[in-house]
MIVEXPA-524480 format. One line per field, with one value per residue (C-alpha): z, y, x. Coordinates in pm, whole numbers. Layout:
MIVEXPA-524480
Z = (Z, ...)
Y = (Y, ...)
X = (X, ...)
This chain:
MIVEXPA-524480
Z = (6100, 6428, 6585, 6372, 6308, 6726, 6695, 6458, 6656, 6972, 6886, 6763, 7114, 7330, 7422, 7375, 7748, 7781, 7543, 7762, 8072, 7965, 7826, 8136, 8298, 8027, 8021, 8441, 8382, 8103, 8306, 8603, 8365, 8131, 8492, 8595, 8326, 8365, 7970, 8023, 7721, 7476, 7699, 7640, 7248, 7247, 7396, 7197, 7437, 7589, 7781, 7922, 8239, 8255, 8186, 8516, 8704, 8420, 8474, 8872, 8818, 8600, 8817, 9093, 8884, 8764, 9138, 9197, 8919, 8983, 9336, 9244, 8969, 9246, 9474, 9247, 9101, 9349, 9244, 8888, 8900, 9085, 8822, 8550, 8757, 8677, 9036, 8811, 8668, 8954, 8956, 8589, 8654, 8929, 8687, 8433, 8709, 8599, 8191, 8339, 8592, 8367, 8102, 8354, 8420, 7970, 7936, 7920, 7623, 7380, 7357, 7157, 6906, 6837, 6873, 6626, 6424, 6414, 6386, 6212, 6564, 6749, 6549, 6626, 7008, 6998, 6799, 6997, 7214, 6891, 6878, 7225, 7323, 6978, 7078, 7462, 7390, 7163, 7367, 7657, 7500, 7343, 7703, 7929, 7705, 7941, 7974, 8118, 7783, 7658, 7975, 7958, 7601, 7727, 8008, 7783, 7508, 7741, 7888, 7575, 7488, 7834, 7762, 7458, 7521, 7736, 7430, 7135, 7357, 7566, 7828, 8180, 8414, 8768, 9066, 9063, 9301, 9097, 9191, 8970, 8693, 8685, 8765, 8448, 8249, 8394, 8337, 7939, 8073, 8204, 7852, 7675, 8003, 7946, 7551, 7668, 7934, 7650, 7393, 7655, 7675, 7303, 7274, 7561, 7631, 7413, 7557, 7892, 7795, 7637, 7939, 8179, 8021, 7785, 7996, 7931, 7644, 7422, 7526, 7428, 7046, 7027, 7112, 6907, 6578, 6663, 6651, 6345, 6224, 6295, 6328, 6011, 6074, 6419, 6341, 6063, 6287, 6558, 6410, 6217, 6516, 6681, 6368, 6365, 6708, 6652, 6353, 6393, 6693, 6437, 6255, 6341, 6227, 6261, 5890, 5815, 6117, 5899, 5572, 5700, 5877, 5615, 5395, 5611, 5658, 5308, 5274, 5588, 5442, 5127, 5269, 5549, 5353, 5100, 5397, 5627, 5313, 5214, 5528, 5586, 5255, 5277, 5685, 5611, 5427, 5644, 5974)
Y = (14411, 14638, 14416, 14454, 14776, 14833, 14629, 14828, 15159, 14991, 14863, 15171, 15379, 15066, 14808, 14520, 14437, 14619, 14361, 14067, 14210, 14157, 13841, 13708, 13861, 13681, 13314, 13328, 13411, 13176, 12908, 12961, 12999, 12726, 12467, 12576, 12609, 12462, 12477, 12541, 12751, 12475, 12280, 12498, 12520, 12135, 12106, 12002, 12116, 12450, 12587, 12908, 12723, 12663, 13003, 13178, 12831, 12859, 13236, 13213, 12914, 13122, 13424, 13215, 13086, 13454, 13557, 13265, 13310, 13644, 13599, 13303, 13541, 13796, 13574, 13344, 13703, 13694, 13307, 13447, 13651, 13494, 13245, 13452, 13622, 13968, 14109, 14434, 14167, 14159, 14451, 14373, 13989, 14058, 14345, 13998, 13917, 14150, 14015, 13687, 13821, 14061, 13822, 13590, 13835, 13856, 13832, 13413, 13501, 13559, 13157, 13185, 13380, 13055, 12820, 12983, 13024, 13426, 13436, 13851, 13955, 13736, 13898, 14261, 14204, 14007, 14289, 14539, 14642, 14651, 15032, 15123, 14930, 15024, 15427, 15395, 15132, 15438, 15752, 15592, 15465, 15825, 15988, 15699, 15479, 15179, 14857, 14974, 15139, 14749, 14679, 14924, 14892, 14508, 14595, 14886, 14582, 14392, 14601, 14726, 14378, 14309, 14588, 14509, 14147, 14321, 14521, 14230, 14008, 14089, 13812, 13938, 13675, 13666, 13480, 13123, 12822, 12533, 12257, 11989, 12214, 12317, 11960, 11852, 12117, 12040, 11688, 11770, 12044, 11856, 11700, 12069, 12173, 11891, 11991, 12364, 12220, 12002, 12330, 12573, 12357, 12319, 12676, 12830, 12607, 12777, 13120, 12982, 12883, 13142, 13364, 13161, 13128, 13417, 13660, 13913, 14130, 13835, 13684, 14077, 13975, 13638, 13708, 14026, 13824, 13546, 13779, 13939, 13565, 13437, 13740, 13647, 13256, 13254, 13512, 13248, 12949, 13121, 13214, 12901, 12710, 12954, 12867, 12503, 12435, 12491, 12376, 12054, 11981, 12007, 11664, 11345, 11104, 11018, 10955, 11324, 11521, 11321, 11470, 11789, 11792, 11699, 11941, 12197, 12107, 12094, 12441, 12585, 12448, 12605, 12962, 12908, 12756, 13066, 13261, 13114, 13043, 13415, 13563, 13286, 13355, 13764, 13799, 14025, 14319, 14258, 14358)
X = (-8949, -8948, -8750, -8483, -8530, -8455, -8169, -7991, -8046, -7954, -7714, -7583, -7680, -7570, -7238, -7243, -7246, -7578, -7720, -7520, -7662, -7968, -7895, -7828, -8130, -8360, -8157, -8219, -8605, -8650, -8521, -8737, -9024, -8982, -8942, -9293, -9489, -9851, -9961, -10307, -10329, -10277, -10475, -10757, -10716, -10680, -11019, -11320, -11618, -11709, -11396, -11604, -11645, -11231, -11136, -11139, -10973, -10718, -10662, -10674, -10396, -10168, -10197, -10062, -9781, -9685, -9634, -9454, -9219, -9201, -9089, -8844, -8705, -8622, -8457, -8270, -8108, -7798, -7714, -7780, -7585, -7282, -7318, -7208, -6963, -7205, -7303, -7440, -7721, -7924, -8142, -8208, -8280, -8517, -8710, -8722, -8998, -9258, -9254, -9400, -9635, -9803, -9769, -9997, -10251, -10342, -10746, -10800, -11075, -10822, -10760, -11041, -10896, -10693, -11003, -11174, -10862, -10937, -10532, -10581, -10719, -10460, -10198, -10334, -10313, -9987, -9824, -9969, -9650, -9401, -9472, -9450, -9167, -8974, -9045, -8942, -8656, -8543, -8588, -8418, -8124, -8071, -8128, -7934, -7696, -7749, -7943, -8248, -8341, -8367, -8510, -8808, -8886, -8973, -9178, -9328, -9462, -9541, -9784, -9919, -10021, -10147, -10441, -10451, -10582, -10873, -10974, -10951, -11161, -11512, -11437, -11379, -11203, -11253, -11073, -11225, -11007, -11135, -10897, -11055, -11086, -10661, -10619, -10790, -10646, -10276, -10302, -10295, -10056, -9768, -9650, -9649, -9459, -9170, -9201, -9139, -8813, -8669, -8712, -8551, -8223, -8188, -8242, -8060, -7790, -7526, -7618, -7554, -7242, -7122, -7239, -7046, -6722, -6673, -6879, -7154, -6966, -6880, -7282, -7359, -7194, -7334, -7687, -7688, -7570, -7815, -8108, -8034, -7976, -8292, -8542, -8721, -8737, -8841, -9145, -9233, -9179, -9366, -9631, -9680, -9693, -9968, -10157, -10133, -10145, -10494, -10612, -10446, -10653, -10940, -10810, -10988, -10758, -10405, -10353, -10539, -10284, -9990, -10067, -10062, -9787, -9624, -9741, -9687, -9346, -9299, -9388, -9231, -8875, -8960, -9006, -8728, -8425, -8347, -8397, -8138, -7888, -7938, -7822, -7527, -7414, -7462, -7351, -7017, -7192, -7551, -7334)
């Protein structure tokens, strides 16, 4: 994949404490941004009648969010910082900021690319940066040799996908302060924001860790060799779950969502297992 084709030429141009540095940057704006999440995309998908008239409250709301985030990203960067005992994180934490407020500003339509289960188009859009950001991430490192080559290739996707959503979709969002409509949607919300809490500990935790007591070289190593680890897996697992998300809100009854989840399970392991075994058993000649 591109991603792991940027990884290997990275980290051929780069240290390993360019990749730690920004390790820390993402673990402190993850962990803002997995505490205020508002989940009103899934609550939109989840929805059975029209959600037109929910799209520009739900886009106004996340806006909102994204500036807070943004803003608690900048000045939580010092504490961050001091917190992995890295004071030269703190320009690159607070530049974290702008993936979540552009992220916030995506056209709302394209939740309908999920609704309808159009999943080619969603893919198009939501692989639109992997070019951009693979070519700047690139030329950078070649020119500089430092962290903001890793940090611009990010901002440089992000982007990328941020027009791109505009051009996949027709819908044009507007500001709209619809208090009963984001309460409604954040009601449904709140549980995918606890899911998202719960899945940021049991993801990040180690990383956090490993930051704090080994530092940002050895977090540099370990994030590195979990990439390459789980590339493949986590592009299956995430792009399963953008898949089913939707369609299971299409079952009617328990006993139907069962079966399939089952099924699906069953067929996730199948593809996932000789993956993971593969690259545990073939890790010395891989790096």
């Amino acid at each position: 994949s591109a991603g792991l084709l940027k990884l290997a030429i990275l980290g051929r141009l780069l240290s390993p404490g360019d990749f730690g540095l920004l390790g820390i940057a993402l673990l402190v704006q993850n962990w803002v941004n997995s505490f205020t999440q508002t989940g009103t995309s899934a609550a939109l998908i989840q929805k059975r009648e029209d959600i037109r008239p929910y799209l520009n409250a739900a886009w106004t709301l996340q806006l909102l969010r994204g500036f807070a985030v943004a803003g608690l990203v900048y000045a939580a960067a010092p504490a961050g910082a001091r917190f992995f005992a890295t004071p030269e994180a703190i320009p690159i934490i607070r530049a974290t900021g702008l993936l979540t407020l552009m992220w916030e500003f995506v056209n709302p339509g394209v939740v309908y690319l999920r609704r309808d289960l159009d999943f080619r188009k969603d893919l198009i859009w939501r692989q639109f940066g992997v070019l951009p950001g693979l070519l700047v991430g690139i030329g950078l490192a070649f020119l500089y040799r430092n962290v903001w080559a890793l940090m611009a290739s990010l901002l440089v996707a992000r982007a990328a996908e941020l027009a791109a959503s505009y051009w996949i979709h027709p819908y044009r969002p507007r500001l709209a302060l619809d208090w009963q409509r984001s309460r409604e949607l954040m009601r449904f919300g709140k549980w995918v924001s606890w899911l998202n809490i719960a899945a940021f500990v049991e993801r990040q935790l180690d990383s956090l860790l490993t930051g704090k007591i080994l530092g940002a070289v050895t977090l540099g190593y370990y994030q590195v060799s979990q990439q390459v680890a789980s590339s493949l897996t986590t592009s299956i697992g995430a792009y399963a779950n953008g898949v089913l998300f939707p369609a299971f809100t299409k079952f009617e009854t328990a006993g139907q969502l069962r079966r399939a989840f089952l099924s699906i399970l069953n067929l996730l392991l199948l593809v996932v297992l000789p993956i993971g075994s593969s690259l545990t058993l073939f890790a010395e000649p891989l790096v």
